[in-house]
C-alpha positions as CSV (number, residue, x, y, z in Angstrom):
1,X,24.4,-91.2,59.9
2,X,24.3,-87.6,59.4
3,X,20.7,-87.2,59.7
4,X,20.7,-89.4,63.1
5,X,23.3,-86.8,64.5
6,X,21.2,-83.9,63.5
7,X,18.3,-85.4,64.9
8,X,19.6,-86.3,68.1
9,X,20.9,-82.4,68.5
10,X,17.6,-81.3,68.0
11,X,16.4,-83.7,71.0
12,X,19.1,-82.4,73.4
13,X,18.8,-78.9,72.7
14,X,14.9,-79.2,73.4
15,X,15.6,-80.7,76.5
16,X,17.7,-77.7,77.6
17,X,15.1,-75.6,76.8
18,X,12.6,-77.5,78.6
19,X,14.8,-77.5,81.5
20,X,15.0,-73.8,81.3
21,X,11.8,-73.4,80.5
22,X,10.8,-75.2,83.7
23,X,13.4,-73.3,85.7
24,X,12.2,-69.6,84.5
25,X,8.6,-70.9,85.3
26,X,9.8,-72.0,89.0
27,X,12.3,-68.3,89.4
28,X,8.6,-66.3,87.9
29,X,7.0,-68.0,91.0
30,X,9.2,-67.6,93.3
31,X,9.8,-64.1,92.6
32,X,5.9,-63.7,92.4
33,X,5.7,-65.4,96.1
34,X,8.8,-63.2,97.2
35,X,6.9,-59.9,96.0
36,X,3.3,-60.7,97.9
37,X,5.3,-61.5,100.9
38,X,7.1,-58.2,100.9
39,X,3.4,-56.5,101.5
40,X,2.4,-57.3,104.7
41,X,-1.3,-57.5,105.4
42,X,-2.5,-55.7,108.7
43,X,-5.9,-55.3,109.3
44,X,-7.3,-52.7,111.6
45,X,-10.6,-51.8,112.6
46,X,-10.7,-48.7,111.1
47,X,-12.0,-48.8,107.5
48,X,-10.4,-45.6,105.9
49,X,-7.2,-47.4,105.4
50,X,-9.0,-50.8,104.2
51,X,-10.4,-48.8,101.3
52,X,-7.6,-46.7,100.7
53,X,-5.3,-49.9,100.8
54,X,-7.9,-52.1,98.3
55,X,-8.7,-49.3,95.8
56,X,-4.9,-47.2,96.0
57,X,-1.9,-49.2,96.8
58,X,-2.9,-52.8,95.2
59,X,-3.5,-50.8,91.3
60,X,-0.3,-49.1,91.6
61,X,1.9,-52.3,93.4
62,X,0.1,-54.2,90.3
63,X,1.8,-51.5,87.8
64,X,4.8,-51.3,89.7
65,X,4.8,-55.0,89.1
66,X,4.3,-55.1,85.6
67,X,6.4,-52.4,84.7
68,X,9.7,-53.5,86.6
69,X,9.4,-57.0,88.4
70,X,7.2,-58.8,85.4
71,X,9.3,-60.5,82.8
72,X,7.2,-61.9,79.7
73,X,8.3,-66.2,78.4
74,X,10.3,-64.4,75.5
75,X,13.8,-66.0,77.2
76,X,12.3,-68.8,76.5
77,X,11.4,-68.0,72.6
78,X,14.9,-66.4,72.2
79,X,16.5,-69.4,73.8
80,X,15.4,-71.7,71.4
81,X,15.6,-69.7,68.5
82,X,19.1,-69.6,69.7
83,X,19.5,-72.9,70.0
84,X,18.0,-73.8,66.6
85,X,20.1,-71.0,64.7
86,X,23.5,-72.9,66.8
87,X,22.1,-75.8,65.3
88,X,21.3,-75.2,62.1
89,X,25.0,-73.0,61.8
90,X,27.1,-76.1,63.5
91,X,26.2,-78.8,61.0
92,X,28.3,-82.0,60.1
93,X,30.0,-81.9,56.7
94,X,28.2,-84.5,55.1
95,X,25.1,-82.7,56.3
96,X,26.4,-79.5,54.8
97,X,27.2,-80.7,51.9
98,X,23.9,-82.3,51.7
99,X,22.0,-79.0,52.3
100,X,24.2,-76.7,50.4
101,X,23.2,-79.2,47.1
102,X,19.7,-79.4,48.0
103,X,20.1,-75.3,48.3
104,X,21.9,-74.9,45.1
105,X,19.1,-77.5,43.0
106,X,16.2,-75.4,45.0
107,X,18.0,-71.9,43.7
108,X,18.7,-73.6,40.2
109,X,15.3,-74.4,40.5
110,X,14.0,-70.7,41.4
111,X,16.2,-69.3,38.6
112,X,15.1,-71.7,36.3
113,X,11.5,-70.5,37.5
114,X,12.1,-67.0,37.9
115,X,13.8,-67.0,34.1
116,X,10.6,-68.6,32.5
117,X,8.2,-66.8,34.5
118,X,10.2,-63.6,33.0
119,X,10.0,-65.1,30.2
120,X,6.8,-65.3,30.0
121,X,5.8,-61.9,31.5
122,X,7.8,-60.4,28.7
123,X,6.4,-62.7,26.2
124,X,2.9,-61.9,27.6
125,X,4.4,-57.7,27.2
126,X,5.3,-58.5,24.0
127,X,2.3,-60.1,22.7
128,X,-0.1,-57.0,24.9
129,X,1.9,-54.4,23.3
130,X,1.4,-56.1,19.6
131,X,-2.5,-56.4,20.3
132,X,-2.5,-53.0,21.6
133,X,-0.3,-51.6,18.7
134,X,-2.7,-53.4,16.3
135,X,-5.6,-52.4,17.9
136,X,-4.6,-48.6,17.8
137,X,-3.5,-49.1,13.7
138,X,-6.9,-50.7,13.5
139,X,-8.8,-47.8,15.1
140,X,-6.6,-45.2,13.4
141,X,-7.6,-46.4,10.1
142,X,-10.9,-46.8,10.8
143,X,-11.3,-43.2,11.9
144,X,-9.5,-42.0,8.9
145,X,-11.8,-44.3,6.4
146,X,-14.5,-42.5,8.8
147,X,-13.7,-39.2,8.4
148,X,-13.2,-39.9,4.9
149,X,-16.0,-40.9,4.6
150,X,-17.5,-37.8,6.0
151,X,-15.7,-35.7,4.3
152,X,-16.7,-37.0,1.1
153,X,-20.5,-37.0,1.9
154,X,-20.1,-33.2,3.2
155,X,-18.6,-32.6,-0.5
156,X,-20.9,-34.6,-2.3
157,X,-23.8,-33.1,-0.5
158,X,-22.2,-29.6,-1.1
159,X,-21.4,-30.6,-4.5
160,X,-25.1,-31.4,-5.0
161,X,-26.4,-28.6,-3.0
162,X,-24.8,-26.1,-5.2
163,X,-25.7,-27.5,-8.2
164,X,-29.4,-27.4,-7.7
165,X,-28.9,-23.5,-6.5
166,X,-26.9,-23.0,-10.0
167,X,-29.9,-24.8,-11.5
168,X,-32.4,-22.7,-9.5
169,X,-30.5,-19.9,-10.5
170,X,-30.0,-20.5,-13.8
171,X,-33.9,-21.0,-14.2
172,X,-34.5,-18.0,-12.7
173,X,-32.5,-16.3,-14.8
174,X,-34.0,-18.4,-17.8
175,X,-37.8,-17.1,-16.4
176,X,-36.4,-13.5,-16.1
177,X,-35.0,-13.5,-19.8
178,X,-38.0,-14.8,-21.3
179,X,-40.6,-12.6,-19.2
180,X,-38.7,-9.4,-20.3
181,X,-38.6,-10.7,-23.8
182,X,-42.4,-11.1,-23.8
183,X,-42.7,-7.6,-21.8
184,X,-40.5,-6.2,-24.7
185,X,-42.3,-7.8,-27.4
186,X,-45.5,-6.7,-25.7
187,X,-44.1,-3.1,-25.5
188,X,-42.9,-3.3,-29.5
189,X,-46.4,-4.7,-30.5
190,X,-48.1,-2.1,-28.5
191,X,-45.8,0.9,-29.7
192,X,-46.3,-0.6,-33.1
193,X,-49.9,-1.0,-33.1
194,X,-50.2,2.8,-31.4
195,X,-48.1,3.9,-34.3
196,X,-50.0,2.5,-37.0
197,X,-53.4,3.7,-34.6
198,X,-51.7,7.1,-35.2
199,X,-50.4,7.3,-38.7
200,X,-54.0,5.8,-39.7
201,X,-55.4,8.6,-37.7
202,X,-53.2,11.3,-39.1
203,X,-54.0,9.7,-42.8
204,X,-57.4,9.7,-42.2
205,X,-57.1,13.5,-40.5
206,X,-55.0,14.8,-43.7
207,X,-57.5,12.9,-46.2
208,X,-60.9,14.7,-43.9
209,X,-58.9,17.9,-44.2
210,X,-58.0,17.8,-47.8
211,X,-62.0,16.8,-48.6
212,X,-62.8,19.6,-46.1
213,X,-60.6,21.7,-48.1
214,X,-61.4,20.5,-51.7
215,X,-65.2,20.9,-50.8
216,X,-64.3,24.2,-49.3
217,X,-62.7,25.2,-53.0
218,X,-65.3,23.7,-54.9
219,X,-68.0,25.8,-52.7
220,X,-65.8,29.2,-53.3
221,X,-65.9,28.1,-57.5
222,X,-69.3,27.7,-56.9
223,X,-69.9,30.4,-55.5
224,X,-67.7,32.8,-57.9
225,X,-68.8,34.4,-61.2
226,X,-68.8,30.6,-63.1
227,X,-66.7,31.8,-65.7
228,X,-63.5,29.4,-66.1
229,X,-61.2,28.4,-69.1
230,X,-59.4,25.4,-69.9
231,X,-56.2,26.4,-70.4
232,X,-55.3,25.2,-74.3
233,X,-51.7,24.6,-75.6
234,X,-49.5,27.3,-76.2
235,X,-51.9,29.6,-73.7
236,X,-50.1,32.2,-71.2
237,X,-51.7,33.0,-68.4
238,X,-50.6,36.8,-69.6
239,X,-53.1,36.0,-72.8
240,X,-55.9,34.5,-70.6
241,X,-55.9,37.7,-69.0
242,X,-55.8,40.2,-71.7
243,X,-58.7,38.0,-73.5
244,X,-60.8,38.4,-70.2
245,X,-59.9,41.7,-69.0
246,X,-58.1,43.7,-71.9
247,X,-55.0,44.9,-72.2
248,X,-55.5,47.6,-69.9
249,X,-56.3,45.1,-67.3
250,X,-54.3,42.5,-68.0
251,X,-51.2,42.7,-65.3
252,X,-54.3,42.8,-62.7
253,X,-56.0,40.3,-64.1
254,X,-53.0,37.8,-63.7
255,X,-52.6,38.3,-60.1
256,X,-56.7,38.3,-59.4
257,X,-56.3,34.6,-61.7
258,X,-53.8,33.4,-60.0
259,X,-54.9,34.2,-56.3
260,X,-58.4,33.0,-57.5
261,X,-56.6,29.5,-58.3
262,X,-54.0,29.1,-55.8
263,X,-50.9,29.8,-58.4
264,X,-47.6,30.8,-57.1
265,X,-46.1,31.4,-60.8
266,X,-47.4,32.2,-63.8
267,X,-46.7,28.9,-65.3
268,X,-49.6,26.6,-66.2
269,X,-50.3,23.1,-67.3
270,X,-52.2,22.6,-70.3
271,X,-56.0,21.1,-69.8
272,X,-56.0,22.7,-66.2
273,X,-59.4,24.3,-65.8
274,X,-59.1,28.1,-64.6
275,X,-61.4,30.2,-62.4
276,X,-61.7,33.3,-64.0
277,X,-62.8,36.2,-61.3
């Protein structure tokens, strides 16, 4: 019964507004006839005024027009909109009532929308900011185990790269060590081998010089008197004297012996063979 009421309120207030719809539209043509009366037409032969009437006054009349006289079919929007919102505001109660549950189960509806749609968005939050959480632990840790990584090859490589300069090192050291053993080993042999050169040249000097010399004495006895005495046990070489020169002569004869033998005393070893000058 409600909805029949509503329904026929609807029919009447479109009627109104199609009554004053049709009224506006017969007041806009009146008014329009009213206005292109008020301009009277007068023609004249002269046809300076024509033009000046057809290309001045009917563009600015228009304007005036449009600008003041004109009225747009908005009335008529506004009058129905006004209508519709008398309407719509003026209901019966059952009609209220009717709308104000359908309102409440379309806003329970909403909410219940709006609250899981919430839901969901923070849900969906929820589950970006885990992924995204998990996905920066995940990169984190697999930069670290990169630069790990890294930094264990850069020592393992420096690790390595030191030990084969200790190693070169070392062997260079080793080479060093045993080239100045050899050089000093060389030098020993070679100072050793000159000494001995030398002392077997200074031996075999000393032995040419003592032939030299021996030959030398043998050629002087040679060449002497060729009287000599073996000197006997018990012998002086005081007596030797005074038996070759006499007593007289006998303190000269002692030097002359022993400068003639090479003595520097007058002692003498028995069986030693005496040049007698």
């Amino acid at each position: 019964m409600g909805k029949q009421n509503y329904r026929e309120a609807i029919e009447k207030g479109r009627q109104e507004i199609a009554i004053q719809s049709s009224t506006a539209a017969s007041r806009k043509a009146y008014r329009k006839a009213n206005t292109f009366k008020k301009k009277p037409k007068k023609r004249k032969n002269v046809l300076l005024p024509a033009l000046f009437f057809m290309f001045i006054l009917l563009p600015v009349a228009l304007l005036i027009y449009l600008a003041v006289l004109y009225e747009p079919d908005d009335t008529l929007t506004t009058s129905a909109v006004n209508d519709q919102v008398t309407l719509d505001t003026n209901p019966s109660p059952s009609d209220n009532a009717g709308v104000l549950a359908d309102a409440e189960e379309d806003n329970k509806k909403e909410e219940k929308q709006a609250k899981e749609a919430a839901e969901k968005a923070v849900a969906e939050k929820e589950k970006a900011e885990k992924a995204a959480a998990a996905k920066a632990e995940a990169d984190a840790k697999a930069k670290a185990d990169a630069d790990a990584k890294a930094k264990a090859e850069a020592e393992a490589k420096a690790k390595a790269k030191a030990k084969a300069q200790a190693e070169a090192q070392a062997k260079a050291q080793a080479e060093a060590k045993a080239k100045a053993e050899a050089e000093a080993k060389a030098k020993a042999q070679a100072e050793a081998e000159a000494k001995a050169r030398a002392e077997a040249e200074a031996k075999a000097k000393a032995e040419a010089e003592a032939k030299a010399k021996a030959e030398k004495e043998a050629e002087e006895k040679k060449n002497t008197s060729g009287k000599t005495h073996v000197v006997q046990p018990g012998e002086t070489l005081y007596r030797i004297a005074v038996n070759t020169y006499g007593s007289a002569g006998a303190n000269a004869g002692v030097e002359k012996i022993k400068q003639a033998n090479g003595l520097s005393s007058n002692e003498l070893t028995v069986g030693r063979t005496l040049i007698l000058p």
